[in-house]
C-alpha positions as CSV (number, residue, x, y, z in Angstrom):
1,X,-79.8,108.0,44.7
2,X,-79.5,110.5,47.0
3,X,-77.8,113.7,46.1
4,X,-75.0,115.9,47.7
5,X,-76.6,118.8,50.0
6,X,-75.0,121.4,48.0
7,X,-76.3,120.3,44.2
8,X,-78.4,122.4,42.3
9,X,-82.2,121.9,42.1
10,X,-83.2,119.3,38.5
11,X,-86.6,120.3,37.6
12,X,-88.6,117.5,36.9
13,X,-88.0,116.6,32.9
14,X,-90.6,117.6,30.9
15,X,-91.7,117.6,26.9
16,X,-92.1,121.2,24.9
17,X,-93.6,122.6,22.4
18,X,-92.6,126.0,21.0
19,X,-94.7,127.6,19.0
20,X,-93.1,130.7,16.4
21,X,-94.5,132.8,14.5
22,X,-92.9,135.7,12.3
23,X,-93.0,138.6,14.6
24,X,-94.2,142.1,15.2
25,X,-93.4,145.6,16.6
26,X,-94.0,146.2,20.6
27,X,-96.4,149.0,19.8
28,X,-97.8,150.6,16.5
29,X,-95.3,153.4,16.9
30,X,-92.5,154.5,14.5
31,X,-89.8,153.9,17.5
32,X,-91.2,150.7,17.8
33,X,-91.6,149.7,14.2
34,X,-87.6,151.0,13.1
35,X,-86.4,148.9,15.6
36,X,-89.0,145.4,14.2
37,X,-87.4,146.4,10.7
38,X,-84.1,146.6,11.8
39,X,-84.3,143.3,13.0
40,X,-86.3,141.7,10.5
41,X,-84.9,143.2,7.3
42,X,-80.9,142.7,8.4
43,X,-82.0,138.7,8.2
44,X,-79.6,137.4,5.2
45,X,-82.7,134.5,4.9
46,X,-85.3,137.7,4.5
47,X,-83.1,139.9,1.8
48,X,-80.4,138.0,0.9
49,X,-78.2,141.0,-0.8
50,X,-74.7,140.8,0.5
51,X,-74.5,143.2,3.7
52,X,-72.4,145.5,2.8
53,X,-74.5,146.6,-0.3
54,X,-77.9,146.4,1.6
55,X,-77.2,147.6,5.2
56,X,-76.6,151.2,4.2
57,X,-79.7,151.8,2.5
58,X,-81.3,149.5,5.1
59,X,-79.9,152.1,7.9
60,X,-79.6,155.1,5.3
61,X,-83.1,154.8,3.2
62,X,-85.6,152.9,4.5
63,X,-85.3,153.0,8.0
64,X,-85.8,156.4,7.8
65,X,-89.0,156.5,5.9
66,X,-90.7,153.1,6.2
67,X,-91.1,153.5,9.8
68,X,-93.6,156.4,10.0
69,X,-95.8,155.0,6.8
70,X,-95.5,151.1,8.5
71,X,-96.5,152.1,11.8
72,X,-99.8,153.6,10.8
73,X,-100.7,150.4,8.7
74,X,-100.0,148.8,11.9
75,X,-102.4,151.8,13.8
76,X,-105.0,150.2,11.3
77,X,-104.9,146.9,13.2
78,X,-103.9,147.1,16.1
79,X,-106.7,146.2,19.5
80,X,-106.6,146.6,22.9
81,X,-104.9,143.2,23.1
82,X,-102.2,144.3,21.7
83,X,-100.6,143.1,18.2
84,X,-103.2,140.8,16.6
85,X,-100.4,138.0,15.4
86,X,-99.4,138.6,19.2
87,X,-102.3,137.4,21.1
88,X,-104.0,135.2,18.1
89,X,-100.4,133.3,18.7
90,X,-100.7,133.7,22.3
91,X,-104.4,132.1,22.9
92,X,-103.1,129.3,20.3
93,X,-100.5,128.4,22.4
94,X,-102.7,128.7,25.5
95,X,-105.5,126.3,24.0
96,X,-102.7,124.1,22.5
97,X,-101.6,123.5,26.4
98,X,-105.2,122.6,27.6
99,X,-106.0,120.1,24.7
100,X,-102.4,118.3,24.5
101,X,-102.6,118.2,28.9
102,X,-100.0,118.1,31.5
103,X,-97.6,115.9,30.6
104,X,-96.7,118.9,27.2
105,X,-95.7,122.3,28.0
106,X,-96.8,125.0,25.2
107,X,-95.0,128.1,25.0
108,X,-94.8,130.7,22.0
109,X,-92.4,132.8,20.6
110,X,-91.6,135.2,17.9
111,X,-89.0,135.4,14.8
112,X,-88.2,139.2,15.5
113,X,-89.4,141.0,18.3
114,X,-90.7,139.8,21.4
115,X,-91.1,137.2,23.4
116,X,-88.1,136.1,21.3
117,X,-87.1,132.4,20.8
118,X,-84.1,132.6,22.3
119,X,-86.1,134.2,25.9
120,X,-88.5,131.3,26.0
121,X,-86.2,128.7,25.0
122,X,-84.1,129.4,28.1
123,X,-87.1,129.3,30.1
124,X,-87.9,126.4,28.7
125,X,-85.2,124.5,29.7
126,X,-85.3,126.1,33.2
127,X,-88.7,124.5,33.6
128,X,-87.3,121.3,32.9
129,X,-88.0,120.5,29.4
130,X,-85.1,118.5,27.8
131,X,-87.0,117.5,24.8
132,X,-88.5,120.8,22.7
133,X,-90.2,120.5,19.5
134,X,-90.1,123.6,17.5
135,X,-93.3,124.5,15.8
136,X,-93.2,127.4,13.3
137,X,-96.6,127.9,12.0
138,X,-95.8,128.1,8.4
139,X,-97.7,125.7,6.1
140,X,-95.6,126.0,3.6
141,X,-91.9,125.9,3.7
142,X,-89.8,128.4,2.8
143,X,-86.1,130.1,3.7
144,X,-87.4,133.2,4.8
145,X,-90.0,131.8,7.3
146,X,-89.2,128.5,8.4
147,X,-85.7,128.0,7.9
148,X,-84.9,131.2,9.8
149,X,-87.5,130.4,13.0
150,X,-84.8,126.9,13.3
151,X,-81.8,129.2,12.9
152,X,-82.9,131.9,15.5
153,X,-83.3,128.6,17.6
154,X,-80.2,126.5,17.1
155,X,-78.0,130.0,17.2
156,X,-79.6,130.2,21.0
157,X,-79.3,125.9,21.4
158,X,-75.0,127.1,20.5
159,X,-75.0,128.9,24.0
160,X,-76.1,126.1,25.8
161,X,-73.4,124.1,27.7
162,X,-76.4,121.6,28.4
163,X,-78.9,121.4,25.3
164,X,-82.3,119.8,24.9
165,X,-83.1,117.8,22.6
166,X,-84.6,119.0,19.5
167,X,-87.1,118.3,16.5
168,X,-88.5,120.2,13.9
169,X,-92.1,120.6,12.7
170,X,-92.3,119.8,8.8
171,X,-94.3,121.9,6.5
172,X,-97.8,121.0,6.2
173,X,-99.0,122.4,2.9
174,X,-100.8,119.3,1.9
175,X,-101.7,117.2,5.2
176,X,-105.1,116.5,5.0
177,X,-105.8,117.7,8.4
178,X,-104.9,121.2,7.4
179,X,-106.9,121.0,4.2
180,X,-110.1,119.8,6.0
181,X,-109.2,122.9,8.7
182,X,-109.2,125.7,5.9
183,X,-112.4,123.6,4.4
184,X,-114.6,123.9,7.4
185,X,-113.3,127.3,8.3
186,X,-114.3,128.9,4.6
187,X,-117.7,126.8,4.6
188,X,-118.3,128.5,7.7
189,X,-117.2,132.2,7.0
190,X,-118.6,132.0,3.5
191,X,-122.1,130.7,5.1
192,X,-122.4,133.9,7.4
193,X,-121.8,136.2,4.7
194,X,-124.8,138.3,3.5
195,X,-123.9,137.5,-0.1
196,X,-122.6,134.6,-2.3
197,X,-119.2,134.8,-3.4
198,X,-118.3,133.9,-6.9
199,X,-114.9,132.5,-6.6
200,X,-112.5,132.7,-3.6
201,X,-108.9,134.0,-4.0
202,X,-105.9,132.5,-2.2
203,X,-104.0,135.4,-1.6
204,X,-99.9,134.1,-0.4
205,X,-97.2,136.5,1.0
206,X,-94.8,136.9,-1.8
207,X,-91.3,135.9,-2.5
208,X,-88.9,137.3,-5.0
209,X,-88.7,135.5,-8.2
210,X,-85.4,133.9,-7.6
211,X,-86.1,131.8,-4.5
212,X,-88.1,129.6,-6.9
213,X,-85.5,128.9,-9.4
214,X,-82.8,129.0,-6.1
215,X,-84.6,125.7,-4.7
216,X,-87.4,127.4,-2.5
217,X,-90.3,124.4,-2.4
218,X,-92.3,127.8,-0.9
219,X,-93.6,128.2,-4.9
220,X,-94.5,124.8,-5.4
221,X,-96.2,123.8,-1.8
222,X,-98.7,127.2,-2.4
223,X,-99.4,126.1,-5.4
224,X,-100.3,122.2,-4.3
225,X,-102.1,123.9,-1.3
226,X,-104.4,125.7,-4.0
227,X,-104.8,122.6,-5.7
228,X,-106.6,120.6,-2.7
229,X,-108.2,123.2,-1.6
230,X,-110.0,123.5,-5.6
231,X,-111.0,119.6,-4.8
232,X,-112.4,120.1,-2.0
233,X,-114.4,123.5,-2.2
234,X,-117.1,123.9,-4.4
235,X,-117.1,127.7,-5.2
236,X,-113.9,128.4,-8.0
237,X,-110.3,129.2,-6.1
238,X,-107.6,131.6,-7.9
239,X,-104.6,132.0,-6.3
240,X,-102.2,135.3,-6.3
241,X,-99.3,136.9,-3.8
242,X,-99.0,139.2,-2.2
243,X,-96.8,141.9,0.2
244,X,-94.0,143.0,-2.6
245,X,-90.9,145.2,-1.6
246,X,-88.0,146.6,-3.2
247,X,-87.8,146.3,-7.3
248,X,-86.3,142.6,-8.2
249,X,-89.2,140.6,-9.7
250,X,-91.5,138.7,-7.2
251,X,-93.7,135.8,-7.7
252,X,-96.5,136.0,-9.7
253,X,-100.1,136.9,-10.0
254,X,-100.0,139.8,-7.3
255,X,-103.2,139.9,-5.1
256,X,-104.1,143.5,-6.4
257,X,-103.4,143.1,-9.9
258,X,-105.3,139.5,-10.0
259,X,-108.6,140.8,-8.2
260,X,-109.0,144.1,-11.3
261,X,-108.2,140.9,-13.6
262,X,-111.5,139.0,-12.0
263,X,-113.5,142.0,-12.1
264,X,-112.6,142.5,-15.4
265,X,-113.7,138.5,-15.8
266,X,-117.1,139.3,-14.1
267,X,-116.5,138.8,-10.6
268,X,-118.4,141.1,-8.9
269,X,-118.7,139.3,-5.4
270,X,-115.5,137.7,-4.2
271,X,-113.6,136.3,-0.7
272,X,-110.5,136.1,0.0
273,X,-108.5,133.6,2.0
274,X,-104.7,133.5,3.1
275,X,-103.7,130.0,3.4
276,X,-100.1,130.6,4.3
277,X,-101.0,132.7,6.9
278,X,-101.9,130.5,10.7
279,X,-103.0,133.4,12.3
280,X,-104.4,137.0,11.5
281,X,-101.4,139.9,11.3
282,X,-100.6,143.2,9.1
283,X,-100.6,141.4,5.7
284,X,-103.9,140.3,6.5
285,X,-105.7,142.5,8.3
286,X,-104.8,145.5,7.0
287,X,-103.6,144.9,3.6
288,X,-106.1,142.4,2.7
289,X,-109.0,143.4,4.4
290,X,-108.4,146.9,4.2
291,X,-106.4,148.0,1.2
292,X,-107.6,144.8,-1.4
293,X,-110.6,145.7,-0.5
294,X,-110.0,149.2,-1.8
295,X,-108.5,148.2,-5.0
296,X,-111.3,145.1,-5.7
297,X,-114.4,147.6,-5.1
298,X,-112.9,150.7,-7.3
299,X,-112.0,148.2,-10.1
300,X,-115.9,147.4,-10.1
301,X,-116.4,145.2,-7.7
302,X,-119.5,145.0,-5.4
303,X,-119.2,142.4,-2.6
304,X,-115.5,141.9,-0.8
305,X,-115.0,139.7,1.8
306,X,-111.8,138.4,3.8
307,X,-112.3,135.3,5.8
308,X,-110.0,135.2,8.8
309,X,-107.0,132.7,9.7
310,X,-107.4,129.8,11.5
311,X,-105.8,132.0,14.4
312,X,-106.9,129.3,18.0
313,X,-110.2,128.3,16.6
314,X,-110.5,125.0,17.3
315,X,-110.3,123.5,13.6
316,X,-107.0,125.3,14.7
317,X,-106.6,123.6,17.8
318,X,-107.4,120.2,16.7
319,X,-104.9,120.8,13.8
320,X,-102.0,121.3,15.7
321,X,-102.9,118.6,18.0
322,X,-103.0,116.2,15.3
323,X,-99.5,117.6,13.9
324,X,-97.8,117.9,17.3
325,X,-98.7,114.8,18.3
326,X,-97.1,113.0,15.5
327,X,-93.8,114.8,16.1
328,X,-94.1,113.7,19.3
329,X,-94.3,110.2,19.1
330,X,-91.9,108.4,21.3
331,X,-91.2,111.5,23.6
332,X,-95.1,111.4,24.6
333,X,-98.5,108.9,24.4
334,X,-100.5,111.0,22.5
335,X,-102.9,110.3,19.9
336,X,-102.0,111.7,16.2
């Protein structure tokens, strides 16, 4: 058919692939970080307090001290590349393109902060991709991660006159694939180590209590993560979370409290591992590798190690591929 002179261009239609991860601050700066919190902690899926009670100490409190003491955690970690979950996201996507080839195109995006999902689904669909699967890299469901990625999405799919369509990438807590990723990429790590571990610690990010009894699966898919990961390792695996604010009661052990407990056990060389994490960020980097580390070796500790996320390794790569592909069957021939 041949179309009027006047109508506008129609890109060729194309399948996508967003990757999202949580987010991060444009630059390890208090400016920068006040406006990250604003954002992140004014999500009702992150602190679920009615607004009217929680934005004014949100705006009157916190944003006036946490900044300063946040941004230099973040001065801890950041590189010359910028925000670590920024460009560990980045070069996954970028892999992710080469291995699933031409006929998928891999973008990435963030929760809170930039590029946002919103930003890179428009350009999405300017590119021509009528068919989007959303991809955040949580392992394990939860409200707070997850659930608020697809929100951020379908509140910029509402503005559309002309929407692609969508699906949804499912937790993967317990697909073998990922299990046999984190199994390789501990034997690995633990093999270059100058020292033998004597257990390994699944360190989580933490949720408060009441998620769990609210319906949250985020509880019970950590917990079943540990569980194949103890069949399928050889050295012992404990499991604890981590990254607790505010005072309500938060899931249970915490990282900190649970390495002094092993110490106290007779763990004196230990790694630690954070299987809900895809790729390497704050809660990681620098309070894992940096401040556990602290607390394990002046409980009595001797050896502490922390073996990075999968971040675009290719265990990672081949991961996703094996996920994505799945999701994409019908829209694409590609091999799950």
């Amino acid at each position: 058919m041949t179309l009027p002179p006047n109508h506008p261009a129609i890109p060729t239609p194309k399948v996508g692939v967003l990757l999202i991860n949580l987010g991060t601050p444009d630059a390890p700066d208090a400016g920068s970080v006040r406006r990250y919190l604003g954002e992140f902690l004014s999500d009702r899926r992150v602190v679920e307090l009615p607004p009217i009670l929680w934005q004014p100490i949100l705006r009157g409190i916190i944003l006036t001290t946490r900044p300063k003491k946040s941004a230099h955690a973040y001065q801890q970690v950041w590189t010359d590349q910028g925000s670590p979950l920024a460009f560990h996201t980045r070069d996954t996507a970028l892999a992710l393109q080469q291995a699933m080839g031409p006929g998928v195109t891999v973008d990435w995006a963030m929760r809170y902060g930039n590029p946002s999902i919103a930003s890179r689904l428009s350009a999405m669909k300017k590119a021509g991709c009528d068919r989007i699967l959303l991809a955040p890299l949580y392992p394990q469901y939860s409200g707070a991660t997850t659930a608020t990625a697809n929100d951020a999405a379908f509140a910029a799919l509402k503005a559309m006159r002309w929407q692609p369509a969508i699906r949804t990438l499912p937790p993967y807590h317990d697909d073998s694939a990922y299990i046999a990723a984190l199994k390789t990429a501990i034997d690995a790590h633990v093999a270059a180590l100058d020292f033998t571990p004597d257990a390994i610690l699944a360190s989580f990010h933490g949720m408060p209590e009441r998620t769990l009894h609210l319906g949250d699966p985020y509880h019970c898919q950590s917990v079943k993560t540990v569980r194949l990961l103890r069949e399928a390792l050889t050295l012992p695996v404990h499991m604890s979370f981590q990254s607790r604010f505010g005072r309500a009661k938060w899931l249970e052990p915490e990282t900190e409290a649970t390495l002094a407990e092993l110490v106290r056990d007779g763990v004196r060389n230990i790694a630690v591992v954070t299987p809900g994490f895809s790729a390497d960020c704050l809660e990681t980097l620098e309070e894992i590798a940096l401040r556990a580390k602290e607390a394990f070796l002046s409980a009595g500790g001797e050896k502490f190690a922390y073996l990075p996320c999968l971040n675009a390794s290719p265990d990672a790569i081949t991961l996703y591929q094996r996920l994505i592909g799945r999701e994409l069957s019908g829209w694409i021939d590609q091999p799950a």
